[in-house]
C-alpha positions in Angstrom: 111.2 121.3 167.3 110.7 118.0 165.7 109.6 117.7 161.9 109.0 115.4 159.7 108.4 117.6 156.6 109.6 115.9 153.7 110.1 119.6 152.0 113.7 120.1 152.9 115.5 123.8 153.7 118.7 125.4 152.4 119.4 127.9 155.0 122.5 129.9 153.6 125.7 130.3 156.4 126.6 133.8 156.8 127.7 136.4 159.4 124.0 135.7 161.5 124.4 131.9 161.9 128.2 132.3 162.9 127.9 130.6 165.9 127.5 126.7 167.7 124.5 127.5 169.2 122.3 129.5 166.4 123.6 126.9 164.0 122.1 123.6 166.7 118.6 125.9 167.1 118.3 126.2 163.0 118.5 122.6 162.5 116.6 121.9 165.5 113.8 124.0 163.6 113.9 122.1 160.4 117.3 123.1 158.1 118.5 120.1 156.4 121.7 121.6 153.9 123.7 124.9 154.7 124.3 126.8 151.7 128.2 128.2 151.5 128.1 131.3 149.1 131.5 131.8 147.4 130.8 134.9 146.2 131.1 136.0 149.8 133.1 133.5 151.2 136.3 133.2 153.4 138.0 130.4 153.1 139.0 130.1 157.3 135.1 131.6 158.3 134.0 128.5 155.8 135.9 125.9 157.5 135.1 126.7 160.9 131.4 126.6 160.0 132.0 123.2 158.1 133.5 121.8 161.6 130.5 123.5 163.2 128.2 121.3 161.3 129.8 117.8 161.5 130.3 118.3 165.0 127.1 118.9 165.7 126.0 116.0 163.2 128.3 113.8 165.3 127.3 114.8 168.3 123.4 115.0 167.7 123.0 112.3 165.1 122.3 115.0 162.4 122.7 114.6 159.0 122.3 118.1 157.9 124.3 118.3 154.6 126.9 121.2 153.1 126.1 122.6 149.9 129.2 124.4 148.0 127.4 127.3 145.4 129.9 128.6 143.4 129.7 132.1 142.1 130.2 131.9 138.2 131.4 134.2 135.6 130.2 138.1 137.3 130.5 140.7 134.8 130.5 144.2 136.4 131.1 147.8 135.4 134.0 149.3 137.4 134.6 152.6 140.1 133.2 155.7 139.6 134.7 159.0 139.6 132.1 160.2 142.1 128.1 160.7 141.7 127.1 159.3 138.2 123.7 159.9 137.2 122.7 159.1 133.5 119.1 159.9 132.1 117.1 158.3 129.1 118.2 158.9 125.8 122.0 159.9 127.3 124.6 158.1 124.8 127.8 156.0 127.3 130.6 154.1 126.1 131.5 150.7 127.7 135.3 149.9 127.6 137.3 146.9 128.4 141.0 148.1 127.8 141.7 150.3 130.6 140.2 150.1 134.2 139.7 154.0 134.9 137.4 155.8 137.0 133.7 155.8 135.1 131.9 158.9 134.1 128.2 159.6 132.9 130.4 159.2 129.3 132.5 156.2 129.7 132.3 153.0 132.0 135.0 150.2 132.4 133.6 146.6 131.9 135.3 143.7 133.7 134.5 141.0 130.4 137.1 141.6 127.9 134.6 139.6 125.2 132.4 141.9 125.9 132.3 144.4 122.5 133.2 140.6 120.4 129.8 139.3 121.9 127.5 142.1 122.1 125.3 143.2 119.0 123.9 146.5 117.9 120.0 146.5 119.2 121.0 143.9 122.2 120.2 145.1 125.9 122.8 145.9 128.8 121.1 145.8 132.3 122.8 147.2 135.4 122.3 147.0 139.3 119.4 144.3 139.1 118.0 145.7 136.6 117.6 149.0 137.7 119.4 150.8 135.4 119.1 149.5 131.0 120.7 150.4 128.0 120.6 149.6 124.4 124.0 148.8 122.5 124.0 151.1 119.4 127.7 149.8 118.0 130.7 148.3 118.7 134.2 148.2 117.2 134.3 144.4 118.1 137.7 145.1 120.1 137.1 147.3 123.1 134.4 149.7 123.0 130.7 149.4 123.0 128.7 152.4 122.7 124.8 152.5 124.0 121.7 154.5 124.2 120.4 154.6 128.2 116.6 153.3 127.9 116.0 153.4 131.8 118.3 155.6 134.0 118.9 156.3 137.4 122.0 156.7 139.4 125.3 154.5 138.2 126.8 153.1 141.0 130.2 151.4 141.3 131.3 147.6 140.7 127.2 147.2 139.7 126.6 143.8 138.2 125.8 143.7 134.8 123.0 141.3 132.8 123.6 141.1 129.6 120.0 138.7 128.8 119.7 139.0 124.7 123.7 138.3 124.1 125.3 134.4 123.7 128.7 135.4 126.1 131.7 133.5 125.5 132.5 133.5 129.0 133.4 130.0 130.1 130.9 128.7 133.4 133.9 127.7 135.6 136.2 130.5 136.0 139.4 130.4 137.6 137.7 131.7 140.8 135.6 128.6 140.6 137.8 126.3 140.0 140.0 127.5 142.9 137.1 127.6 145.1 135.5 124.0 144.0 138.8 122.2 145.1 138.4 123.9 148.2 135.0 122.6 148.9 135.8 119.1 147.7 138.9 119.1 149.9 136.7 119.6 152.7 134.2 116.7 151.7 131.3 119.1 151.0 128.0 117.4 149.7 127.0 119.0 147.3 128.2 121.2 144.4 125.8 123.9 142.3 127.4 125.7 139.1 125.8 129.2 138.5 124.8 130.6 135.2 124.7 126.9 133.2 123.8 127.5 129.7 124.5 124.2 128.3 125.1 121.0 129.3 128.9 121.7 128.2 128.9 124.1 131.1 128.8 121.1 133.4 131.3 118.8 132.0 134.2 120.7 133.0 133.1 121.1 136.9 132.9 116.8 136.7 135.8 116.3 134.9 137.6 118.4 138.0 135.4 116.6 140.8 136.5 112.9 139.1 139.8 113.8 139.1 140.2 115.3 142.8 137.9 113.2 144.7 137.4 109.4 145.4 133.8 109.5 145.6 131.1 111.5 142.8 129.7 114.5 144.9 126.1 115.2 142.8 126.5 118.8 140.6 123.1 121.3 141.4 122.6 123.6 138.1 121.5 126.5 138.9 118.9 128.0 135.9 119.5 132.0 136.1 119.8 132.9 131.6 117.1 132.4 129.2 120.0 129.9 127.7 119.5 127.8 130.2 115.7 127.4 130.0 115.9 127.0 126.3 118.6 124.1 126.8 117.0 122.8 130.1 116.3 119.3 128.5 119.6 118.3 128.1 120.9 120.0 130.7 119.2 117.8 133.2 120.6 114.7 131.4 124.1 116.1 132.9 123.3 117.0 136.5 121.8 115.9 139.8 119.6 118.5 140.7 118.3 122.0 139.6 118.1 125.6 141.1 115.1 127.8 140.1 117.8 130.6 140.8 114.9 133.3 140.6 117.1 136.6 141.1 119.4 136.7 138.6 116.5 135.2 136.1 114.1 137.7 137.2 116.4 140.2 135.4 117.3 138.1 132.4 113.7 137.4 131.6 110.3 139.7 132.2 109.5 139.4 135.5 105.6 138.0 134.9 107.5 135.6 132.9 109.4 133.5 136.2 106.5 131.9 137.5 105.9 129.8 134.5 109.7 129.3 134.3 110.1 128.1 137.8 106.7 125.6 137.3 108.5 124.4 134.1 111.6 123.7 135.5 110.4 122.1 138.4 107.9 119.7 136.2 111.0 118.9 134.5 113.1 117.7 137.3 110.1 115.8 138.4 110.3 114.0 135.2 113.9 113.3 135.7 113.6 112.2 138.5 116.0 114.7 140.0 115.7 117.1 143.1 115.2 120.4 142.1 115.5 123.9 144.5 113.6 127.1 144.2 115.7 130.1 145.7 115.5 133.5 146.2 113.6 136.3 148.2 111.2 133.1 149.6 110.8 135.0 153.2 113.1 138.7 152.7 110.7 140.6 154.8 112.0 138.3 157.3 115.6 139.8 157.0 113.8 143.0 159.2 110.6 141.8 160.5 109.6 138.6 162.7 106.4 138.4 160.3 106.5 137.1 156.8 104.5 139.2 154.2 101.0 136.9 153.0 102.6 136.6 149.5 105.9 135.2 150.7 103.4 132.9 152.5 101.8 132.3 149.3 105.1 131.9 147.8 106.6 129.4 149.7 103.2 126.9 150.0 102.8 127.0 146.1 106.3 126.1 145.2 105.5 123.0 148.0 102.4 122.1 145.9 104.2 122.7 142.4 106.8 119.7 143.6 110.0 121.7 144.8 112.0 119.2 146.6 113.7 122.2 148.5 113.0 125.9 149.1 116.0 127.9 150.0 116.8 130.7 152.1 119.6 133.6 151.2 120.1 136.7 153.3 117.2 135.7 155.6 119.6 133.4 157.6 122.8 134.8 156.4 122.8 138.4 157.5 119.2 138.7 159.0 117.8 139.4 162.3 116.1 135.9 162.5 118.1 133.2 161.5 116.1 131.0 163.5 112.5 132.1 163.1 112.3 132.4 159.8 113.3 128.4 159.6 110.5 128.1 162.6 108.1 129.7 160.3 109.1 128.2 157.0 108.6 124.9 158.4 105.3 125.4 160.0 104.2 126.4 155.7 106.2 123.5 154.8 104.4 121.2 157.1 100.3 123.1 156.5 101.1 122.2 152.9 102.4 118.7 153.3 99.6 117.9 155.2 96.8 119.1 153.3 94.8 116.9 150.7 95.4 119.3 148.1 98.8 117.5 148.1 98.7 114.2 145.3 101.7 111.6 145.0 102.7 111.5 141.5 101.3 108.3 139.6 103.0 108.0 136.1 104.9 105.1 135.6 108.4 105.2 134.2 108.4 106.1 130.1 111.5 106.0 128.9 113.2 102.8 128.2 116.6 103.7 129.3 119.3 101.0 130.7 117.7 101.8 134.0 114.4 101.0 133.2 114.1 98.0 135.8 115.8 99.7 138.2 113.1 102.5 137.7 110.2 100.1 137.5 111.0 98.2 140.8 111.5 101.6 142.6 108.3 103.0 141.1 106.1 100.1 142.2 108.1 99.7 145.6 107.1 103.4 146.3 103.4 102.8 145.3 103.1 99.5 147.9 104.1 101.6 150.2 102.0 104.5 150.0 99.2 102.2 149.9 100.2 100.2 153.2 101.1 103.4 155.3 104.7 101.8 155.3 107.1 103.9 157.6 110.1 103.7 155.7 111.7 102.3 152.7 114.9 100.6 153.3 117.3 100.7 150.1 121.1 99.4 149.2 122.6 102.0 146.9 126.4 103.1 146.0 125.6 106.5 144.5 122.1 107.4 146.1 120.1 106.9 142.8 117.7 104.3 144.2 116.7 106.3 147.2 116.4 109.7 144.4 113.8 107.5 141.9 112.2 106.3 145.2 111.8 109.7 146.5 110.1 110.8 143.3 107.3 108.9 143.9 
């Protein structure tokens, strides 16, 4: 299927796209980057997957690009001894010292900063938010003790959201690091950094691409902590693209509270003239089911029309039943969207009087001829693809 949607897809690689041919039919349908998700991620699956792609890039005159996400600092609670149930109002101890089997009195905790961190009348969430808890004291060394405010069953190796407290975890663990020099050994095209905070969080992850690669590969923050909205100004001063990364946020902050997140965050990367993402349960009834659910629909059509340069795709194409149809049907949105007048090019001329200003000026008003005339193309020399971004913008 042929498309000319300008609305691109991250379809993420997984065990249901494992193959040369379901790979060729989900760009043939419209995917433009495949997602590699270290947290689940073999180093020798990966590769063979990356080969996939260029191949079929060669062979086809793709350009589909690879897009390296790396997993972040993951704070989880450890095994359990067997069924653990805890109930409102029950009192549990988190510990960091020793990793033992967890009871419905006493849970291991992978982050060692943990009771340093953490402040009496700050929230714990567990298992997406399933399961919360209120810390009550800590003896700042390796015990926190809490008050359950939701409960529910306590499963093992749960992740853990910890949305009031400023952790001292660093954004690139070793994990990270080992798995970025991985991705830029294989010439991947993009890197994203989860859980950025600050624009400090990103400094390290380009020191490490500057000193391991020959050319810049363009850094994706993803936006998942409340940190990271509150700092979002600068943070886009120090990366090439944004990711609404609406699961883990949706815990961090009130759910009713994401929609005007993600419409902020996306404004923003408009006005930075940066490409910006929005990710997570976009089409999940589509995991199961050939048909997407009217608000998924909804969902997808409105982030279009709020400006998202990309909509992504998680377990849909990674270990669904419909790799390929739910790119089919993501495209045909993509495309009812792009099409409709509803849809308005961005007018605002450039503001800010950086060092670029020219360069932004010329691409502005190059971009505004040619919407006018109907051009087909714009044709652009550029070493490190900023041209073609400011272009894109408008």
């Amino acid at each position: 299927m042929s498309t000319n949607k300008k609305t691109k897809i991250v379809a993420t690689l997984g065990p249901a796209c494992s193959t040369r041919e379901v790979l060729k039919n989900m760009i043939d349908a419209g995917v433009n980057v495949f997602r590699i998700n270290f947290s689940h991620a073999d180093y020798s699956d990966v590769k063979e997957r990356i080969d996939m792609i260029r191949s079929l890039n060669d062979e086809y005159g793709y350009t589909t690009a690879i897009l390296a996400d790396l997993q972040g600092p993951k704070l989880r609670v450890g095994v359990m001894k067997e069924d653990v149930v805890v109930n409102p109002g029950d009192i549990i101890t988190f510990q960091t010292a020793e990793d033992v089997p967890g009871t419905a009195e006493r849970v291991y905790m992978n982050y060692k900063e943990f009771p340093r961190d953490v402040k009496p009348g700050e929230k714990i969430l567990l298992d997406d938010g399933k399961l919360m808890f209120e810390a009550l004291e800590t003896n700042g060394a390796t015990e926190v003790v809490c008050k359950v405010i939701q409960g529910g069953p306590l499963k093992s190796k749960k992740g853990v959201n910890l949305p009031n407290t400023k952790v001292s975890l660093p954004a690139l663990t070793k994990k990270d690091i080992k798995d970025a020099l991985f991705a830029i050994e294989n010439h991947v095209d993009w890197i994203a950094l989860s859980f950025v905070r600050t624009a400090e969080d990103l400094m390290e992850l380009q020191d490490l691409i500057m000193e391991h690669s020959d050319h810049k590969i363009p850094i994706i923050a993803k936006i998942e902590k409340p940190e990271g909205v509150e700092n979002i100004d600068k943070i886009v001063a120090y990366c090439d693209g944004l990711m609404v990364a609406r699961g883990d946020l949706g815990v961090e902050v009130p759910a009713h509270e994401v929609p005007l997140i993600q419409k902020k965050l996306i404004n923003r990367a408009k006005t930075a003239r940066i490409p910006v993402i929005v990710a997570t349960q976009m089409m999940e009834t589509m995991i199961t089911s050939l048909t997407p659910t009217r608000a998924e629909v909804n969902d997808v059509a409105n982030s279009v029309m709020d400006g998202a340069d990309a909509v992504m795709l998680s377990g849909e194409t990674s270990v669904g039943n419909y790799p390929v149809q739910v790119i089919e049907k993501m495209t045909q949105i993509i495309e009812a969207v792009e099409d409709s007048p509803l849809i308005i090019v961005p007018q605002n001329t450039p503001q800010v009087r950086t060092k670029r200003f020219i360069t932004k000026s010329i691409c502005h008003h190059a971009a505004m001829m040619a919407n006018v005339i109907k051009a087909k193309a714009i044709c652009t020399l550029t070493n490190s693809g900023y041209t073609a971004f400011q272009i894109s913008a408008w």
